[in-house]
C-alpha angles and dihedrals in degrees: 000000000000084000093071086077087070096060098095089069081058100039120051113162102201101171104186086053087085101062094057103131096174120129111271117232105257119263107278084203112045098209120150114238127219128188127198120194117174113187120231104007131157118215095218094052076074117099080211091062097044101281114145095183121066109034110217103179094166097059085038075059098065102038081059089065098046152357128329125200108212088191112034123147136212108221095224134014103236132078100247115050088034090062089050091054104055087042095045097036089228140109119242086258091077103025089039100218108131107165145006104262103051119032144060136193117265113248099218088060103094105229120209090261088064092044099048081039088052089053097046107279117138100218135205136168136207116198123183103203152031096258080079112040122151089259098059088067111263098104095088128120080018114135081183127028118170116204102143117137137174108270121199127170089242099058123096108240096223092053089054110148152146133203132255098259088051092054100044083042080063099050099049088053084055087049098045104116093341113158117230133290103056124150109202129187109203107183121181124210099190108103089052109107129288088079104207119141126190122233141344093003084061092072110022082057097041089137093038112043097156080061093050090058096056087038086059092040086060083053111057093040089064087076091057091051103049085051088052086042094050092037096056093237109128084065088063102027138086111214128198119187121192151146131237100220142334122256113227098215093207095315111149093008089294109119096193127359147276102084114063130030110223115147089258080076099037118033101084129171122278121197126168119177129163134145096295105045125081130182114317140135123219128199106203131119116256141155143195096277092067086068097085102044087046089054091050102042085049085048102045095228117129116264123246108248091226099070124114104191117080123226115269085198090097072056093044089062097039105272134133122265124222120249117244127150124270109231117210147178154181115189109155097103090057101041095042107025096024091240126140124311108255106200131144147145126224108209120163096007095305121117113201106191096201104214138114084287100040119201141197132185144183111234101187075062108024109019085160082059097230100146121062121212105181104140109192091213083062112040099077080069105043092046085053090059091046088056089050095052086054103045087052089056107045121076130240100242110051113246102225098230091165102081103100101188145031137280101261086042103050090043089058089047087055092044084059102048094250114113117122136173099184121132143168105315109245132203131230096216128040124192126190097282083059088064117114080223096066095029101054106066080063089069081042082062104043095052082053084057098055085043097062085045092060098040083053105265090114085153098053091042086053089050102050085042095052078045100058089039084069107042089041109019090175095075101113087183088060085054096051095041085046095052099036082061093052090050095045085057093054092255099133101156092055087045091056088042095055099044075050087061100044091049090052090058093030111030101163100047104123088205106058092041094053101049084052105055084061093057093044087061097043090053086051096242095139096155092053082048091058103035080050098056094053094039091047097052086202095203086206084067087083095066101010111089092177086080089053096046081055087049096050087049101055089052098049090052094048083048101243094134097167091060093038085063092044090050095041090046087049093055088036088060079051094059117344093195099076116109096196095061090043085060102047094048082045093059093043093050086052088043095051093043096056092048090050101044082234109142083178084065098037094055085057099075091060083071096060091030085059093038086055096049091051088047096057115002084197102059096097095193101078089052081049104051082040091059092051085046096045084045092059089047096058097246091129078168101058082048106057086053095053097045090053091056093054090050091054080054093047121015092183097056101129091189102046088052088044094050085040101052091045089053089054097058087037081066092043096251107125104159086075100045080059102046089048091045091048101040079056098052102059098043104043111002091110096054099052127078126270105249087058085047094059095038087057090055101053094050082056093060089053094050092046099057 
């Protein structure tokens, strides 16, 4: 441990470092750089790293032209913060983003895209899902930052996503023709739950699925590395493969990641090739944050004084490396659930997990971490070192990782009312029943219960839920399950009562409350949606446009149409691609006009119906709400277009046949107005009510004379 002492020659913690904005001396070696982040991968699912199942020749590729690091970390267990630590060279201690929900980097840190840009370098990123999204901070230094997912209006924002082949498709197209230097960030969602591979790996890994991601992920590399082989790149690029964490599987009772920090979520593969590498392994103990030094020592540009990673280029020749100790988290049970800190270090083979049941390992015995060492007569000291590690990492001015969204926007937000800093409340003390360890099998419990829900034991699943309410009354997921079964039943009071429950001991949980704001609307409670929402300060609501989307709702339907598209063009300067919320705000332009005799406020809502359409050619309610539209305004022929679209949608839809056919005979052409009308009645006459029955019939007659 005495070598601790030595931390402070590796970690220097300059803060005003990162806002340098001086011009950086030009490469000396021009060579292109490429990153490859795949989330949730496990080193050992690589054939490179031992796996015999499943086979990934393309990655074994790669470590055959360079360096592979048999024992590499990643310094926390979630997306987010572990991207920022490998693009600010830094660990969450300085740049202060510790999980995925509540942070954002902070735009005045200069990432590794603005310092190759500053010497030259033409940069471009290609993300695969939503946990880094441009507005979550990454983006910086990016000429180019992809982002662009499909967005229909039945996908839930926060599960946006592509798949590995649409993302390398994007980045070819970005190095097609591209001139050197270019720096470019590939990162591959695939391997994230849920596991569900295409085919054939669907198949072939029916067992596995997890493996038939990754499986999936070698394959469609392989695209991008033919086009670097045929291309001659490889010859004038560094490449740096890694993942961003590791995924547990079920090891020490976790089934995916983010709340503990065994080495099954955080020993990731590490692998560094250029010109001058060949095949080689390297024992040695590194981490994310060495990324950034290593980038810069291969490239010959000065390296920024803030950085708390060291070079692995000394590694990359041959050469020892010097032993320092590996930092790690895992926080998002306390920052989003309010449990116990999980922090640690690993230095000369020894792994201290710092919690209310501390741990410590040996990895050269014990790398699945089975036999725990901690001594109390030993931890005083070992939680003093770990102290001493942060401190040295962490600056001496905090960096504010909290703002989600920029200045304009966040202006606007205040002018309304609706800034918030409120978070998970966290407590100062934890005891042992504040341990992930002893917290975690709760959430177990609560998927069972789910579980029994879905395989029809609805009853049994409601009783062992109520149950861990009231041994644990801080599981916001037991509140939710619980809820979501009530409401299945058609129990939507209870439902509301319980997600009630859960917000008065968790007010802050994004989760509950956003589930209950939507039952709230369906049961039709629009003025406790929107006291709630001012009462709550949901702090998500400053980057989440779904809340706003529930808010615009609850006053439309209130009829408040003035405050609904304020709310809709809030969460559309949020995130302007979502159809839903075009529409919304579509519906309530052609609402408030009519009620205003405004025809200058009515014409406003052809601009969102049309945004919505191009959105997601499939939604047909904004076809529906522009035929209606295109119908006031006296284009029968706009809405007999529209209207048809919405029947190819949905065939049954009594009102849209009946307001089709009557614009038909409105034009004189009766002869469609019957064959609409007809084609309807002997498919679904019998399942629709009578009134529309005889409305149909009578629309008949007309056509008919």
């Amino acid at each position: 441990m005495r070598k601790i002492l030595l931390l402070s020659c590796f970690v220097l913690g300059v803060f005003s470092s990162a806002f340098l904005g001086n011009p950086i001396p030009k490469a000396k070696n021009k060579l292109n750089v490429l990153l490859i982040t795949i989330d949730t991968l496990r080193a050992d699912r690589l054939s490179c790293y031992g796996s015999q199942n499943p086979k990934t020749p393309n990655i074994d590729a790669l470590a055959d032209r360079g360096m592979l690091f048999e024992r590499a970390f990643a310094n926390t267990s979630t997306t987010l913060p572990s991207h920022a630590n490998i693009l600010l060279g830094v660990t969450p201690n300085y740049h202060g983003v510790h999980e995925n929900l509540n942070f954002v980097v902070n735009e005045k840190l200069l990432t590794l895209a603005e310092h190759l840009r500053n010497s030259g370098y033409a940069t471009g990123a290609f993300v695969g899902a939503y946990p880094l999204d441009s507005r979550f901070g990454l983006a910086q230094g990016f000429d180019t930052y992809d982002d662009h997912y499909i967005r229909t209006h039945t996908k839930i924002f926060a599960s946006l996503e592509r798949s590995a082949e649409d993302v390398i498709k994007g980045a070819l197209e970005w190095l097609e023709g591209r001139k050197s230097p270019w720096f470019l960030w590939i990162h591959c969602w695939d391997p994230h739950t849920p596991y569900e591979p295409p085919e054939p790996f669907k198949t072939q890994y029916k067992e596995h699925p997890y493996e038939g991601e990754v499986a999936y992920v070698d394959l469609a590399l392989g695209k991008l590395l033919d086009h670097m082989k045929e291309n001659s790149l490889f010859d004038s690029t560094l490449i740096i493969f890694t993942g961003d964490h590791g995924e547990s599987l079920g090891q020490h009772g976790e089934k995916t990641h983010g709340f503990f920090a065994y080495n099954s979520s955080i020993w990731i593969p590490l692998i560094i090739s250029y010109p001058e590498t060949g095949p080689n392994r390297a024992g040695h103990y590194v981490s994310h944050i060495d990324i950034f030094p290593t980038v810069c020592d291969v490239l010959g540009i000065e390296k920024p004084s803030f950085l708390q990673g060291i070079s692995l280029l000394p590694a990359l020749k041959g050469k020892k490396l010097p032993e320092r100790p590996v930092y790690f988290e895992s926080l998002y049970p306390y920052y989003s659930r309010g449990w116990a800190p999980l922090e640690g270090y690993i230095f000369e083979q020894k792994k201290f997990i710092d919690s209310p049941i501390p741990e410590l390992y040996d990895l050269e015995l014990d790398f699945d971490e089975l036999n725990n060492l901690a001594e109390r007569k030993k931890i005083p000291e070992l939680k003093s070192q770990l102290k001493k590690i942060k401190d040295s990492l962490t600056p001496s001015e905090k960096i504010d990782a909290a703002q989600k969204v920029d200045r304009k926007t966040r202006e606007r937000l205040a002018s309304l009312g609706y800034i918030s800093n409120v978070q998970v409340i966290k407590k100062k003390h934890f005891g042992i029943h504040d341990d992930v360890k002893i917290l975690l099998p709760y959430i177990n419990k609560t998927e069972e219960a789910w579980e029994l829900y879905k395989g029809g034991k609805g009853d049994e699943g409601i009783k062992l839920l109520r149950k861990i309410i009231e041994e644990r009354n801080n599981m916001d997921l037991a509140y939710k399950s619980l809820a979501l079964i009530y409401d299945a039943k058609g129990n939507t009071k209870e439902a509301i009562a319980i997600l009630e429950q859960g917000l008065g001991v968790l007010p802050s949980n994004y989760g509950i409350f956003i589930y209950y704001m939507e039952l709230l609307i369906s049961a039709k409670k629009y003025d406790k949606v929107i006291t709630s929402f001012e009462k709550m300060s949901i702090r998500e609501a400053e980057y989440d446009p779904a809340i706003w989307n529930n808010l615009g709702v609850a006053y439309g339907k209130k009829g408040d149409f003035e405050e609904a598209i304020k709310a809709f063009e809030m969460g559309l300067s949020l995130d302007d691609e979502l159809p839903g919320l075009n529409n919304n705000l579509a519906d309530t332009y052609y609402l408030h006009g009519l009620q205003l005799h405004d025809s200058v406020v009515f014409s406003q809502c052809f601009e969102y119906y049309k945004k919505a359409i191009e959105l997601d050619s499939q939604y047909a309610a904004p076809y529906l709400g522009l035929g209606l539209a295109y119908r006031k305004v006296g284009n029968l022929e706009g809405a007999i277009y529209c209207w048809g679209k919405v029947l190819e949608m949905i065939p049954d839809s009594s009102q849209v046949v009946i307001d089709l056919a009557q614009v038909y005979l409105d034009t004189g052409d009766k002869a469609k107005a019957f064959d609409v009308l007809s084609d309807y009645k002997k498919q679904y006459y019998h399942l629709i009510p009578s009134v529309e029955r005889e409305k149909i019939k009578a629309l008949l007659e007309k056509a008919r004379k």
